[in-house]
C-alpha positions in Angstrom: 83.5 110.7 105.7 83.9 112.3 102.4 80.8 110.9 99.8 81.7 109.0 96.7 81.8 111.8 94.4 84.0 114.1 96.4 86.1 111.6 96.5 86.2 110.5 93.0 86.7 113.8 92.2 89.5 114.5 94.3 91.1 111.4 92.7 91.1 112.5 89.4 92.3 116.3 90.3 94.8 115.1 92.2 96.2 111.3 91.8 99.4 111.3 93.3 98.4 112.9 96.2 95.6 110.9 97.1 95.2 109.7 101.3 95.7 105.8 101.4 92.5 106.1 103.8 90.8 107.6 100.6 92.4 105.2 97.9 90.9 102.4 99.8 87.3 104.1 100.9 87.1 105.2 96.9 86.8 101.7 95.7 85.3 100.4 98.5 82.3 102.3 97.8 81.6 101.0 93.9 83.1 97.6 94.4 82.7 96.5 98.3 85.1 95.9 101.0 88.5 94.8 99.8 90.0 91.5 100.3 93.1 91.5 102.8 96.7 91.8 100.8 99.4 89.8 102.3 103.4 91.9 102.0 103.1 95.5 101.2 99.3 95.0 99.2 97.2 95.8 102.0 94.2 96.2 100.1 93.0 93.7 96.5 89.8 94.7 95.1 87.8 92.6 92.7 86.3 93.6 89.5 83.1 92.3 88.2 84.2 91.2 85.2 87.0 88.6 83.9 90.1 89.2 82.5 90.9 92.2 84.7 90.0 90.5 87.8 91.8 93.1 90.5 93.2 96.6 91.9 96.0 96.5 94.2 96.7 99.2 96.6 99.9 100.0 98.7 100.2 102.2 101.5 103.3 104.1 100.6 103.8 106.4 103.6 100.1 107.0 104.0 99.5 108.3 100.3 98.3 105.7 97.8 100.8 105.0 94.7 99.4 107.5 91.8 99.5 104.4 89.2 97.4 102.4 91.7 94.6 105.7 92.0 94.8 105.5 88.0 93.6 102.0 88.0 90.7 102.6 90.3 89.6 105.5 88.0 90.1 103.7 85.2 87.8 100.5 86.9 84.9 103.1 88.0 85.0 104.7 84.4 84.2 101.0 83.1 81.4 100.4 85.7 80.0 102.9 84.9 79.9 102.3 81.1 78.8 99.3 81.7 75.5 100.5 83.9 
């Protein structure tokens, strides 16, 4: 398994080809296991804070949607500011 950073960093060089396996691991690792999706979300994180309470991911023939790996950069960038 690939650490957090080589992951994140994969992320951001290369969204849209991103594993779903990965998508989900990448998150996984700053927020905690997601919650169960029902229809094609298979995987809802939670964010700490209010107002932008979750990250969706789909599983779109085993890469993760590129808009979906934005929001999870985008949602580690803020925890991070916010250590």
């Amino acid at each position: 398994m690939a650490s957090a950073d080589k992951l994140l960093s994969k992320a951001r060089n290369s969204p849209t080809s991103l594993s779903f396996t990965d998508a989900v691991k990448l998150p996984t690792s700053y927020f905690g296991a997601p919650g169960s999706g029902s229809g094609s979300h298979a995987a809802i994180f939670k964010m700490p804070w209010p107002g932008d309470p979750r990250v969706n991911l789909q599983n779109k023939d085993g890469k993760a949607k590129p808009y979906q790996v934005i929001q999870i950069l985008k949602a580690i960038d803020r925890l991070k500011e916010e250590q």
